[in-house]
Backbone and ligand atoms as CSV (ligand in chain L), in Angstrom:
chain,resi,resn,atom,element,x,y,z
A,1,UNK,N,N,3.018,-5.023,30.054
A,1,UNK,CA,C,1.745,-4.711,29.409
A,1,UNK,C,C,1.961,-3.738,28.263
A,2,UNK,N,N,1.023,-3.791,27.226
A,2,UNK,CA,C,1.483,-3.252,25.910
A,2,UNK,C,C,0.512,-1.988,26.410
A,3,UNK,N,N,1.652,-0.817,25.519
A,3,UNK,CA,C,0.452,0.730,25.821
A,3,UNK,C,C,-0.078,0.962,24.721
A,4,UNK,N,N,-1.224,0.352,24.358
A,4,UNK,CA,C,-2.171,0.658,23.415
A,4,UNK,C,C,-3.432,1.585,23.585
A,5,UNK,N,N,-3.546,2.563,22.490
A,5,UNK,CA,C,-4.713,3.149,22.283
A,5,UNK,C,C,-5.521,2.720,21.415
A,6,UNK,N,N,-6.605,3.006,22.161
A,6,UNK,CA,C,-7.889,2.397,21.237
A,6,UNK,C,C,-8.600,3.337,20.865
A,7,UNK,N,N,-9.227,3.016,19.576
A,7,UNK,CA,C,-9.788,4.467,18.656
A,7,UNK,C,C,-11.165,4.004,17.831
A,8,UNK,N,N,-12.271,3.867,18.067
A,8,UNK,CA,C,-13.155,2.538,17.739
A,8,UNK,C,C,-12.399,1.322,17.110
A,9,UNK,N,N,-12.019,1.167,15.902
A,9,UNK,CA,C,-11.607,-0.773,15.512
A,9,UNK,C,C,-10.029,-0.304,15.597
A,10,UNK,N,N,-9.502,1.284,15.532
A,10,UNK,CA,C,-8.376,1.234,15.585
A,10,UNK,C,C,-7.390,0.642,16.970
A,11,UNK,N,N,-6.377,0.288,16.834
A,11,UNK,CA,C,-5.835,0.257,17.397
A,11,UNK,C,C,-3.820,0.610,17.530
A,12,UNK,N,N,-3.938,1.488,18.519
A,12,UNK,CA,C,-2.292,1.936,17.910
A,12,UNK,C,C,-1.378,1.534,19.037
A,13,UNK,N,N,-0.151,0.686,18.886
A,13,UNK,CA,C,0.497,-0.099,19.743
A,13,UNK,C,C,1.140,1.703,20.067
A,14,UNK,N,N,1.069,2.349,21.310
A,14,UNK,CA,C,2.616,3.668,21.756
A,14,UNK,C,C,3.649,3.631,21.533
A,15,UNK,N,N,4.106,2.021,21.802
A,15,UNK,CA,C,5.346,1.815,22.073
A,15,UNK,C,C,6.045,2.168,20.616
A,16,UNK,N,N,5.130,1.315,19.263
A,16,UNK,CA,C,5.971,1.229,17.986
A,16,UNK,C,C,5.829,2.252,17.097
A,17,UNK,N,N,4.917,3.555,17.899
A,17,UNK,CA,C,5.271,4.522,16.731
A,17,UNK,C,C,6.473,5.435,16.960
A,18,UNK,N,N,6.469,6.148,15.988
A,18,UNK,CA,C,7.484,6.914,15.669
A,18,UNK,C,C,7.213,8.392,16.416
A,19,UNK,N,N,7.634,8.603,17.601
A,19,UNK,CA,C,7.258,10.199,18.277
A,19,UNK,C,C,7.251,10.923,17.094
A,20,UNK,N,N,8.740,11.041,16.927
A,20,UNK,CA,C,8.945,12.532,15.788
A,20,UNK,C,C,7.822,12.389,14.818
A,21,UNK,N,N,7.717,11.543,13.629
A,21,UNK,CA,C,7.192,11.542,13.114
A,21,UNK,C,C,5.183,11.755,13.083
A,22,UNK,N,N,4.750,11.369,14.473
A,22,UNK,CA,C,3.463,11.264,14.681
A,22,UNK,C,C,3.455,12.601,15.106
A,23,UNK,N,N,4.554,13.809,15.967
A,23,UNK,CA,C,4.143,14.594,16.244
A,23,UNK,C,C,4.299,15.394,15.563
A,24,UNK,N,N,5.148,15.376,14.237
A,24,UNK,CA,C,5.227,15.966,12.735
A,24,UNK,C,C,3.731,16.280,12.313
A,25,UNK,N,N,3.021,15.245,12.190
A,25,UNK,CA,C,1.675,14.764,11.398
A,25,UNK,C,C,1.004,15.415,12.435
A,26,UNK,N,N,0.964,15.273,13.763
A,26,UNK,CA,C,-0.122,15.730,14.372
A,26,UNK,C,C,-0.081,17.237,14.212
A,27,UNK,N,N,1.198,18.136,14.388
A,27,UNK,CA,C,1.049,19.515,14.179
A,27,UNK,C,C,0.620,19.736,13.041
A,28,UNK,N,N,0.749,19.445,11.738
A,28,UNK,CA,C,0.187,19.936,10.397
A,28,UNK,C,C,-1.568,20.123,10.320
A,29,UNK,N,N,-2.410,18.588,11.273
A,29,UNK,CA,C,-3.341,18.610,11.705
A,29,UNK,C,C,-4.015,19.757,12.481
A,30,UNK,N,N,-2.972,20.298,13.000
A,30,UNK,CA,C,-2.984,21.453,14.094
A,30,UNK,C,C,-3.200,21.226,15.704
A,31,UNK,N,N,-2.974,20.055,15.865
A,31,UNK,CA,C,-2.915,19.442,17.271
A,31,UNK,C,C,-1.630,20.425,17.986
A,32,UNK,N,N,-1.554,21.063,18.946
A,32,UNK,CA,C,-0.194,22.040,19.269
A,32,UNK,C,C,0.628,21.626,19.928
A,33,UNK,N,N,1.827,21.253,19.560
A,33,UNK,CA,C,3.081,21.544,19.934
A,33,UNK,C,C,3.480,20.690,21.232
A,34,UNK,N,N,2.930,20.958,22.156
A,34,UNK,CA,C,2.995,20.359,23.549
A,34,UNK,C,C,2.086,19.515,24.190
A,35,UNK,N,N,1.148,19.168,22.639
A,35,UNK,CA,C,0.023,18.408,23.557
A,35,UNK,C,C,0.988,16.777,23.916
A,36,UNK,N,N,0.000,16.028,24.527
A,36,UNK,CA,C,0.383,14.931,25.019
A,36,UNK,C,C,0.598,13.706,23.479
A,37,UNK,N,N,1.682,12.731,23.850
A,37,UNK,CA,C,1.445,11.570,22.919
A,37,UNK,C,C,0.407,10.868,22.869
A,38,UNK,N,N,-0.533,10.952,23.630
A,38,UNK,CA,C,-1.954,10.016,23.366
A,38,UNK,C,C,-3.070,11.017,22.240
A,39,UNK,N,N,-2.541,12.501,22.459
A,39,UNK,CA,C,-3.527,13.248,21.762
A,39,UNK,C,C,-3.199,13.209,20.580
A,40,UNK,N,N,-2.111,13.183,20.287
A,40,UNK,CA,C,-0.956,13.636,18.712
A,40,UNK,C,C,-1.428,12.068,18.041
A,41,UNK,N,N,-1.527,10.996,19.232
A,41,UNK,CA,C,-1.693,10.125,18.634
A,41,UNK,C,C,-3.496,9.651,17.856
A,42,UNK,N,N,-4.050,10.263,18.681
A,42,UNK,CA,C,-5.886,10.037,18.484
A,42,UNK,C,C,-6.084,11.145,17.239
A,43,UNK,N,N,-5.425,12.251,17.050
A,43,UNK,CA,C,-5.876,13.249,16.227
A,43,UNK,C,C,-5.402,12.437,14.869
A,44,UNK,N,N,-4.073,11.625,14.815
A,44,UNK,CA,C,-3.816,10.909,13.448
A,44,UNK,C,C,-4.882,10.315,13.237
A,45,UNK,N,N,-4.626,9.332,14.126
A,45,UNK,CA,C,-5.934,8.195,13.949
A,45,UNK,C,C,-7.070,8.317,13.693
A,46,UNK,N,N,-7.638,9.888,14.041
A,46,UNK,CA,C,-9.154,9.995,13.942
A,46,UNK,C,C,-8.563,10.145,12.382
A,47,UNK,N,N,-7.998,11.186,11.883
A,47,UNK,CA,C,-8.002,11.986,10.298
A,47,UNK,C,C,-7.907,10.301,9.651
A,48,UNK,N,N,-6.598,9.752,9.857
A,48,UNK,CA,C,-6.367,8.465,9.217
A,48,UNK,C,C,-7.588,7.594,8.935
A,49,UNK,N,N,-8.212,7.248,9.991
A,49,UNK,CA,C,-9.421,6.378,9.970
A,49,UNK,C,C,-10.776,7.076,8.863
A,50,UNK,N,N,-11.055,8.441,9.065
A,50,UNK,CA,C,-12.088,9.506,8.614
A,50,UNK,C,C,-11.588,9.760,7.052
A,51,UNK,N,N,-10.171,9.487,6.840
A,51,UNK,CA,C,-10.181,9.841,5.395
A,51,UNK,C,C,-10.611,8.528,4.144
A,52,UNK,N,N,-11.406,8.517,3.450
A,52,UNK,CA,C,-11.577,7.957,3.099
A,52,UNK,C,C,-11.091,8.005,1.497
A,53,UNK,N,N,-10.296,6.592,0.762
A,53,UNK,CA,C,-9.402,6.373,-0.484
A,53,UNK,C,C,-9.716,7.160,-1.447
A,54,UNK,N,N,-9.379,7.692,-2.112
A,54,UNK,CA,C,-9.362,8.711,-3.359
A,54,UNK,C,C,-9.752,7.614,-4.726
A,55,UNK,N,N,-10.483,7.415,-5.203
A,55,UNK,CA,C,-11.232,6.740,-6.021
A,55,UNK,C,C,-10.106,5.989,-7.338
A,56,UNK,N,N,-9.554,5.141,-7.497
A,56,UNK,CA,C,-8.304,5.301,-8.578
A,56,UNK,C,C,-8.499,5.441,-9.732
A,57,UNK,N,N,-8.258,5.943,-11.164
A,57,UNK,CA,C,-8.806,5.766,-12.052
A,57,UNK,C,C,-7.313,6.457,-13.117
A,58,UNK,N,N,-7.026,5.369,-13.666
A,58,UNK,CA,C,-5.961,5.471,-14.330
A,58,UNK,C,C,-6.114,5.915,-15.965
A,59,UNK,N,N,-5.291,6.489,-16.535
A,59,UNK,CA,C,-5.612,6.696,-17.879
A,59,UNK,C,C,-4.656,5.549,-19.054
A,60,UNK,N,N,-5.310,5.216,-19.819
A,60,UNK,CA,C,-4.704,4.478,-21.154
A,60,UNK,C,C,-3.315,5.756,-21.890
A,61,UNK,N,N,-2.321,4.592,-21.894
A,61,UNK,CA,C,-1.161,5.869,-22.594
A,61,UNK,C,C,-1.525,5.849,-23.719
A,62,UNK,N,N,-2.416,4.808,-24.396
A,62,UNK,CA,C,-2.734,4.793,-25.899
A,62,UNK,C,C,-3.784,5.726,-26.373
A,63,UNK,N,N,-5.103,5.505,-25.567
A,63,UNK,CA,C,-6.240,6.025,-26.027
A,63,UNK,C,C,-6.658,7.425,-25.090
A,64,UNK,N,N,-6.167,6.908,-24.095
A,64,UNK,CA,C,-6.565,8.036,-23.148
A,64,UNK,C,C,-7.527,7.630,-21.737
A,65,UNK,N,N,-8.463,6.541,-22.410
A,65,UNK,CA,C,-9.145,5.713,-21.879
A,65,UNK,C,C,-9.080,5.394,-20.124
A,66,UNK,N,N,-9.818,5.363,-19.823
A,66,UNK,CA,C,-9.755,4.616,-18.146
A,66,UNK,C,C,-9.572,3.233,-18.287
A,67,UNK,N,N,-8.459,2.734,-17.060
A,67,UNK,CA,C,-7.913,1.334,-16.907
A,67,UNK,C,C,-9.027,1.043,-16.263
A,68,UNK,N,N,-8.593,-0.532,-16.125
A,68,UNK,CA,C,-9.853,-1.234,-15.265
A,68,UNK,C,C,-9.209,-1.272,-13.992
A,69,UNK,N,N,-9.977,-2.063,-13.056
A,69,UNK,CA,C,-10.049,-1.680,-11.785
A,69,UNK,C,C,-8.703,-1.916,-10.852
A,70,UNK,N,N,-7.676,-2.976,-11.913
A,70,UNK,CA,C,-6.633,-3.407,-11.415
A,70,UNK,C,C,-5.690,-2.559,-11.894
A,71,UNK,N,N,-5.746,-1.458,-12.590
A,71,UNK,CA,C,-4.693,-0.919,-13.290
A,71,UNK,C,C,-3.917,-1.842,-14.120
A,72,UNK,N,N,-4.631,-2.556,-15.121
A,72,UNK,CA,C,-3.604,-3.543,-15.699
A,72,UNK,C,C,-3.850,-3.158,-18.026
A,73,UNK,N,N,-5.349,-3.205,-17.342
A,73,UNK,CA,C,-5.952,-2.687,-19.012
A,73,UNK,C,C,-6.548,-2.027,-19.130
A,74,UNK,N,N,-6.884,-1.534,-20.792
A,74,UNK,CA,C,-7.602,-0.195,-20.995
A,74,UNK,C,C,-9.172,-0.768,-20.942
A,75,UNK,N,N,-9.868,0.038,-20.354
A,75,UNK,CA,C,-11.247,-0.343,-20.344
A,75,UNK,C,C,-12.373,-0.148,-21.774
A,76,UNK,N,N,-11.526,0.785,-22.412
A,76,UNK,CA,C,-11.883,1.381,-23.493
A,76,UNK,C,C,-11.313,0.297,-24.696
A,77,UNK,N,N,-9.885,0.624,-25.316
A,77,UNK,CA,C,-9.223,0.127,-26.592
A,77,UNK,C,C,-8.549,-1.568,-26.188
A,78,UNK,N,N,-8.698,-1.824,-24.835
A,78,UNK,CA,C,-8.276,-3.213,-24.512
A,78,UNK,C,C,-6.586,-3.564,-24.311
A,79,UNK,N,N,-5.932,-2.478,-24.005
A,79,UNK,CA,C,-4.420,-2.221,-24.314
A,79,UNK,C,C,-3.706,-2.578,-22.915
A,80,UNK,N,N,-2.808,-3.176,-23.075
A,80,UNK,CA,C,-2.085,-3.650,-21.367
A,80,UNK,C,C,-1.408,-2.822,-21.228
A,81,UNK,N,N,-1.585,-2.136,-20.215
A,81,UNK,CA,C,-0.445,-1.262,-19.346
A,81,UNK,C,C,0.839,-2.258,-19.380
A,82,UNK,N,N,1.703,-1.903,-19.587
A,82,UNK,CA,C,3.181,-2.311,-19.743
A,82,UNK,C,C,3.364,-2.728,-18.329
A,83,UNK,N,N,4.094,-3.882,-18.292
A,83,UNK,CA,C,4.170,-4.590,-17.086
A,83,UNK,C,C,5.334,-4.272,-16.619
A,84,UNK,N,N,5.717,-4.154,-15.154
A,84,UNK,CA,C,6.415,-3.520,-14.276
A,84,UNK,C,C,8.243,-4.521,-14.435
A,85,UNK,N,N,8.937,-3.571,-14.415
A,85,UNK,CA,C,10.126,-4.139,-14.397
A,85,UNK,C,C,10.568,-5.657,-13.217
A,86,UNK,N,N,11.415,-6.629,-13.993
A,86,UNK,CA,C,11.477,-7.888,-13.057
A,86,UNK,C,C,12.665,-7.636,-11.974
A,87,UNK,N,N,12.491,-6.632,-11.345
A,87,UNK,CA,C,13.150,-6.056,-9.931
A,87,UNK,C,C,12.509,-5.842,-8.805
A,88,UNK,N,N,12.646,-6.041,-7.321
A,88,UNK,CA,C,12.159,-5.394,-6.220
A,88,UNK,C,C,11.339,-4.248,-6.063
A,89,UNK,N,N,12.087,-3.609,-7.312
A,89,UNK,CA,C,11.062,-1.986,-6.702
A,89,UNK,C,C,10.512,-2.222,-8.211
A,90,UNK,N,N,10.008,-3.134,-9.085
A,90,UNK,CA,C,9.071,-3.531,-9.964
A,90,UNK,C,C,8.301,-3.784,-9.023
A,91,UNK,N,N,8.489,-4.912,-8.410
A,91,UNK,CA,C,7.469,-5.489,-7.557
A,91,UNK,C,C,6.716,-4.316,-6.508
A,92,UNK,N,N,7.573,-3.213,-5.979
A,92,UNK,CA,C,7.048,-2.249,-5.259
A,92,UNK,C,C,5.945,-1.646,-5.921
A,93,UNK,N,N,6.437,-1.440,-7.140
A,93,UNK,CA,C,4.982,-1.019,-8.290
A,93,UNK,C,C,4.384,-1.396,-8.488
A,94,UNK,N,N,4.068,-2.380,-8.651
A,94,UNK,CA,C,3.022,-3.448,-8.866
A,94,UNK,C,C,1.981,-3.606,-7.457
A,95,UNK,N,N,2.810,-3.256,-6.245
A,95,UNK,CA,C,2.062,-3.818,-4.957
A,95,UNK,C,C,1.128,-2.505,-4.938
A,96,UNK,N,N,2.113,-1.776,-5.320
A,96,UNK,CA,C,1.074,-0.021,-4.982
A,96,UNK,C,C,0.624,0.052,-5.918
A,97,UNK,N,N,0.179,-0.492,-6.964
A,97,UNK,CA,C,-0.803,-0.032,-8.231
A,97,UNK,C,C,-2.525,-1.471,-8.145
A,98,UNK,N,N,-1.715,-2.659,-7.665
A,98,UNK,CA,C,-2.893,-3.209,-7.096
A,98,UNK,C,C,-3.729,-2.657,-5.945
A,99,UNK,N,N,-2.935,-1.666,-5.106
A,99,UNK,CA,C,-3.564,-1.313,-3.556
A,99,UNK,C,C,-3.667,-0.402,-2.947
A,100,UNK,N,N,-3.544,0.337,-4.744
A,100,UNK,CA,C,-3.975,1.863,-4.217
A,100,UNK,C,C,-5.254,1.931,-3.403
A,101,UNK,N,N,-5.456,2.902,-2.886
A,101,UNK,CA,C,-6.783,2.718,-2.208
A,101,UNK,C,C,-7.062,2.246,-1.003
A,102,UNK,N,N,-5.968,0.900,-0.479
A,102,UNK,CA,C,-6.754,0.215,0.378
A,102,UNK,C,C,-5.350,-0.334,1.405
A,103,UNK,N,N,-4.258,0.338,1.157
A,103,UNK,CA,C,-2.783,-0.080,1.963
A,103,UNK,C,C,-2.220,1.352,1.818
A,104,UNK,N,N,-1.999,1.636,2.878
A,104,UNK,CA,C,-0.729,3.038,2.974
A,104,UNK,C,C,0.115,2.875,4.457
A,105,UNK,N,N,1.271,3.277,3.594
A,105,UNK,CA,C,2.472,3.061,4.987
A,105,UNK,C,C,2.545,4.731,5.812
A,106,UNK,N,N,2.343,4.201,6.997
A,106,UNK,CA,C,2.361,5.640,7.778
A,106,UNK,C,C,3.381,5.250,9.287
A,107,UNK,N,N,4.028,5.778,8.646
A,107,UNK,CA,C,5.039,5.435,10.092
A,107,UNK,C,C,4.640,6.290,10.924
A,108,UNK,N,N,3.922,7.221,11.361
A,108,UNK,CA,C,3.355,7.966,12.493
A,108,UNK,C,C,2.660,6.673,13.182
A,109,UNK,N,N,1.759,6.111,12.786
A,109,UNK,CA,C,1.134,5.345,13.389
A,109,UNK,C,C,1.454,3.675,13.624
A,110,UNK,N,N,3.210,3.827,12.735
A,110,UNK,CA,C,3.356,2.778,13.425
A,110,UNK,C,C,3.378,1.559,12.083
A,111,UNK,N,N,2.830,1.776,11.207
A,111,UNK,CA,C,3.184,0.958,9.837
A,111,UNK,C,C,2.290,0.612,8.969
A,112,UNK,N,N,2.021,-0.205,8.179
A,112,UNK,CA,C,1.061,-0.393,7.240
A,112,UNK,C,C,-0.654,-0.297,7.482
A,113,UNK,N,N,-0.872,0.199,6.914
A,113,UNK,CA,C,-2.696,0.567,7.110
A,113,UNK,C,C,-3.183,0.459,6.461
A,114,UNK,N,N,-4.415,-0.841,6.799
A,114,UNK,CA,C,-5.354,-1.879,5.841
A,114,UNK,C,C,-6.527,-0.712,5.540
A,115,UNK,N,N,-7.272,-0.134,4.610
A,115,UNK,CA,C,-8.922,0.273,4.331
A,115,UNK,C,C,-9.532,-1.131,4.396
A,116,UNK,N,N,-10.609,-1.130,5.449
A,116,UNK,CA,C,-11.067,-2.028,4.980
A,116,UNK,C,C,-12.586,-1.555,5.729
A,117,UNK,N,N,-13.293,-1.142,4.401
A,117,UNK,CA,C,-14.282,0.005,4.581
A,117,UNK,C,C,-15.139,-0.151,5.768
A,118,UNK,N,N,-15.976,0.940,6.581
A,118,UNK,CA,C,-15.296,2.202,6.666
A,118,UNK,C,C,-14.017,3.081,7.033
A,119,UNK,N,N,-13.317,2.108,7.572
A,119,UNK,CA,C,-12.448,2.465,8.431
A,119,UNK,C,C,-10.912,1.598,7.608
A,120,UNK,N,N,-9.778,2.933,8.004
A,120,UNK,CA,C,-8.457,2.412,8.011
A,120,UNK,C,C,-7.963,1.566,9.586
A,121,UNK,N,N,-7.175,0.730,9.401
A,121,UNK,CA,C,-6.627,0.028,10.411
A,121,UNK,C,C,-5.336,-0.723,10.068
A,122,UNK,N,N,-4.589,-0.501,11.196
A,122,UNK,CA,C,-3.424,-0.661,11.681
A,122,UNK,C,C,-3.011,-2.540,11.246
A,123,UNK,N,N,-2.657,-2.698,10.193
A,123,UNK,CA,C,-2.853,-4.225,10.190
A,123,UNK,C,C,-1.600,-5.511,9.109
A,124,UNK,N,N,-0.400,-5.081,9.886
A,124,UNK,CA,C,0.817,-5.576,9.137
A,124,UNK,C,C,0.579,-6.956,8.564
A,125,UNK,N,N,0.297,-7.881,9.068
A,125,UNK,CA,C,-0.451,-9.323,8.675
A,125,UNK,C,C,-1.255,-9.199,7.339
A,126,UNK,N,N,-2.278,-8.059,7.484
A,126,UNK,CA,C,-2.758,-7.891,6.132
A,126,UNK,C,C,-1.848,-7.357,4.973
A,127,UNK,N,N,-1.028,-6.571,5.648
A,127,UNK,CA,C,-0.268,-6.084,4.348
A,127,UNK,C,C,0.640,-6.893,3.990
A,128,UNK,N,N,0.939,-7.859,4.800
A,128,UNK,CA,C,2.197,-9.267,3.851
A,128,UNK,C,C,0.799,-10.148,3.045
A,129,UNK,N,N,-0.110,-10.257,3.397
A,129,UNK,CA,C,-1.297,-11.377,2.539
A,129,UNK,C,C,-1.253,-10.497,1.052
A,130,UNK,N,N,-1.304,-9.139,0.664
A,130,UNK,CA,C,-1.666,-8.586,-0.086
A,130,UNK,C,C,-0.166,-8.780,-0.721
A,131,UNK,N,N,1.094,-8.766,-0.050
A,131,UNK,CA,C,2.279,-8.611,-0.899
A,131,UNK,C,C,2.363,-10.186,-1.718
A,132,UNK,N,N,1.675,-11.093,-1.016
A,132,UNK,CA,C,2.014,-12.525,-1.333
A,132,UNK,C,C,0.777,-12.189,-3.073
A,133,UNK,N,N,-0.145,-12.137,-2.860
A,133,UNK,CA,C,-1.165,-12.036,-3.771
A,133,UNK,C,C,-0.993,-11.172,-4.568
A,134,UNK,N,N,0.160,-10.059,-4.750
A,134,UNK,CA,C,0.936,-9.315,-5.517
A,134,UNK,C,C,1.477,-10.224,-6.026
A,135,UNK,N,N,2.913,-10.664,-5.517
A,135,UNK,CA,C,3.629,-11.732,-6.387
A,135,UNK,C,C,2.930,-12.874,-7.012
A,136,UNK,N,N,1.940,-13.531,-6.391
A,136,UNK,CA,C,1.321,-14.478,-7.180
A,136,UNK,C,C,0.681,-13.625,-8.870
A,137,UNK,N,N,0.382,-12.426,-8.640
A,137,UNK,CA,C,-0.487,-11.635,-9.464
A,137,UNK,C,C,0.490,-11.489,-11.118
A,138,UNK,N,N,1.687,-12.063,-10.786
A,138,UNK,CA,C,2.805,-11.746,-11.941
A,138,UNK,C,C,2.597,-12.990,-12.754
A,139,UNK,N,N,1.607,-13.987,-12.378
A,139,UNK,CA,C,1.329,-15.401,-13.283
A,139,UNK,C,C,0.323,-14.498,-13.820
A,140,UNK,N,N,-0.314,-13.704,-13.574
A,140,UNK,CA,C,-1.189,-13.264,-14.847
A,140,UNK,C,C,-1.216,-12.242,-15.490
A,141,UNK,N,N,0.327,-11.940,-15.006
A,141,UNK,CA,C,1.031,-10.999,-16.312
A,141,UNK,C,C,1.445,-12.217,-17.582
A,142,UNK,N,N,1.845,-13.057,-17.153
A,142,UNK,CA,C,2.648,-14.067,-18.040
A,142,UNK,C,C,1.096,-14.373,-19.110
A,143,UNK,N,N,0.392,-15.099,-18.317
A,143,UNK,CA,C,-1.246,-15.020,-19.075
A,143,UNK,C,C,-1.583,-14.404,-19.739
A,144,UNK,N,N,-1.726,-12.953,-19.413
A,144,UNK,CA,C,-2.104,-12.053,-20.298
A,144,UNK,C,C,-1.388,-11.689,-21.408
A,145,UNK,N,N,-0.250,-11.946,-21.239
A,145,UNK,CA,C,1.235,-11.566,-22.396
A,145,UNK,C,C,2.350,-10.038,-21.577
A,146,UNK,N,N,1.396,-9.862,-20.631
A,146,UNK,CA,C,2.313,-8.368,-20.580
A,146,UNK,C,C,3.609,-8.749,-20.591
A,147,UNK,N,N,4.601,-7.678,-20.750
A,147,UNK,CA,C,5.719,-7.865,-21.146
A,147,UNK,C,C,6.701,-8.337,-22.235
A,148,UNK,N,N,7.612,-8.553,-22.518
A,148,UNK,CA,C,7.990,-9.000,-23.678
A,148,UNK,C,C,9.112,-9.992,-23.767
A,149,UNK,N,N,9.908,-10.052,-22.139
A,149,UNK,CA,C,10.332,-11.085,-21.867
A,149,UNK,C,C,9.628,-12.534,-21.464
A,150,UNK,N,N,9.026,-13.076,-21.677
A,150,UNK,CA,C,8.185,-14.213,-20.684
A,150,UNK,C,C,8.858,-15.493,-19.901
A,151,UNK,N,N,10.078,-15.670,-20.608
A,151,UNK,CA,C,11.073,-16.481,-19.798
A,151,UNK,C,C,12.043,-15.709,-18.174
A,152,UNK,N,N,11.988,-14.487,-18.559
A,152,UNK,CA,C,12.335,-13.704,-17.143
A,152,UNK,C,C,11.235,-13.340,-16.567
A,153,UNK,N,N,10.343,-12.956,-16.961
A,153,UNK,CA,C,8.918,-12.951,-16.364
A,153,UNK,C,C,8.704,-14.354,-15.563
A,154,UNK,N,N,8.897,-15.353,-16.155
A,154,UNK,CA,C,8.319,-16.659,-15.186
A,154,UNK,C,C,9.321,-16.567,-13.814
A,155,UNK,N,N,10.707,-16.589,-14.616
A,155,UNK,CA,C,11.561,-16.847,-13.639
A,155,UNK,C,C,11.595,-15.560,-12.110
A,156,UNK,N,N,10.904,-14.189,-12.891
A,156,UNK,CA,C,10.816,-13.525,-11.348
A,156,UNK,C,C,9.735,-13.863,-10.836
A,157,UNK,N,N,8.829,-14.345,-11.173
A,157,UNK,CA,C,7.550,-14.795,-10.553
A,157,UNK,C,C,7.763,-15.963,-9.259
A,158,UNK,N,N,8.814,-16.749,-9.658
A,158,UNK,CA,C,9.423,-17.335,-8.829
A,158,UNK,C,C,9.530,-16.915,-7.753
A,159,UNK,N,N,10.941,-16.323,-8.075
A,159,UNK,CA,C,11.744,-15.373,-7.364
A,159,UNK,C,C,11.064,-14.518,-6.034
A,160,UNK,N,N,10.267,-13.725,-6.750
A,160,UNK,CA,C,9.361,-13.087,-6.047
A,160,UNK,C,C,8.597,-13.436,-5.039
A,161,UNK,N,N,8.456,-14.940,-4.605
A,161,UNK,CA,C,7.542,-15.620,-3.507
A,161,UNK,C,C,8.556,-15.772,-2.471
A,162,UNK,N,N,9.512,-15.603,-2.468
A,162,UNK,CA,C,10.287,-15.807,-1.437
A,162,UNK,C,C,10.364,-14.883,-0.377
A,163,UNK,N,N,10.563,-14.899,1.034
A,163,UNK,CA,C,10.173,-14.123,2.184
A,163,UNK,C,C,11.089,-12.674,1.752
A,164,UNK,N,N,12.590,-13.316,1.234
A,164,UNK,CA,C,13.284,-12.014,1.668
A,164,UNK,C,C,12.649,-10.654,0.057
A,165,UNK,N,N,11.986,-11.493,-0.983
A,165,UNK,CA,C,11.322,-10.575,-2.149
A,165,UNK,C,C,10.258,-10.117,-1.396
A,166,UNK,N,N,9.250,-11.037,-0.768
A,166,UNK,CA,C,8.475,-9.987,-0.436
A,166,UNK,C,C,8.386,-9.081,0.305
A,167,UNK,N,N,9.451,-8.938,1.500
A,167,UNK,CA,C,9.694,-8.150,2.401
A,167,UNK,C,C,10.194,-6.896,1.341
A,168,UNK,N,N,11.241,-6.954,0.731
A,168,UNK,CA,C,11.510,-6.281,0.060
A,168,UNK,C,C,10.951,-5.471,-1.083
A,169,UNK,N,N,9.309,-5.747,-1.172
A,169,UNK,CA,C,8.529,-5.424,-1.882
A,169,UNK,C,C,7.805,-4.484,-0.765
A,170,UNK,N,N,7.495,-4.906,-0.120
A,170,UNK,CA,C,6.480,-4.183,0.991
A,170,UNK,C,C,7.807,-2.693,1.442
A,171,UNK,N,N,8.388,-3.056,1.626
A,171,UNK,CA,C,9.648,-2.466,2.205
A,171,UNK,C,C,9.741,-0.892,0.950
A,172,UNK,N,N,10.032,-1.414,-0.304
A,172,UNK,CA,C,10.268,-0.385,-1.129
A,172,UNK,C,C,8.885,0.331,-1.517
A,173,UNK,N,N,7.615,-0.210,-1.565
A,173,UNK,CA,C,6.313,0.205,-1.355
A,173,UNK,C,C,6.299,1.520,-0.414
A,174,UNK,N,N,6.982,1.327,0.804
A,174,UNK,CA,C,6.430,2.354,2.043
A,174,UNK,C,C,6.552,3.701,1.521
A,175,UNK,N,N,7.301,4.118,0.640
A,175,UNK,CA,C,7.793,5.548,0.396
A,175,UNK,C,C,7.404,5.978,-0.852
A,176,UNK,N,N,6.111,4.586,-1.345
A,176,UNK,CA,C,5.033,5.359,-2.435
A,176,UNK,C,C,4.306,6.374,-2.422
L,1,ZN,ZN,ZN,-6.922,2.565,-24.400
């Protein structure tokens, strides 16, 4: 039987978190020292779940301007944010600049954590759908023009759909 805690929609598998690390997070919280792993574990979860995304709002390197909602253009002068290098930890940038807000890796609790308002939740399945819809998201770099290669641009776009890129995207993401 799996030792799961339940936290209203949260849910945190015991087995797959990280002690050290959850009881790292829970003391900073101020949970003390010797409390139990179910407490170290509910005090994350409550803060985790209760904090709610920091609003994103990017600036234009040209104008100064606020990007739009994808972090891709200026909302103001119409200028493309320079498109992310055709490497793995390009792609890591790209995953965390589409999802700010709404994906964060917390190994206290065990791994990727969906917002999906009001509440954060525990939800690895969601975070590979979002890495796939990342890599698809590099056909409309090619669209738009970003970049200045467009023949290596297509060809990582490719590239990039493949299990072991996107793992490797999600993977270099965690330590955004
Ligand atoms: Zn601008």
């Amino acid at each position: 039987m799996k030792n799961v805690l339940k936290i209203g929609a949260l849910q945190i598998d015991l087995d797959a978190v990280n002690e050290d690390a959850l009881e790292a997070h829970a003391q900073r919280l101020g949970v003390p020292p010797d409390a139990s792993l179910n407490d170290a574990a509910g005090a994350v979860a409550k803060h985790t779940m209760t904090t709610t995304p920091a609003p994103v709002q990017g600036e234009c390197e040209k104008c100064g301007g606020p990007l739009d909602e994808r972090q891709e253009r200026c909302a103001l002068c119409g200028d493309l944010v320079p498109a992310p290098e055709c490497t793995d930890l390009g792609n890591a940038d790209r995953f965390v600049r589409r999802n700010l807000g709404r994906a964060r890796y917390c190994a206290a609790l065990g791994g990727w954590m969906i917002y999906c308002g009001p509440r954060w939740a525990a939800d690895e399945p969601a975070a590979v759908r979002l890495a796939k819809d990342t890599a698809r998201s590099i056909y409309g770099e090619l669209e738009r023009g970003a970049g200045d290669d467009p023949e290596a641009l297509g060809k990582h776009a490719i590239k990039s759909q493949s299990a072991h890129a996107l793992m490797a995207m999600l993977q270099l993401a965690q330590s955004e």
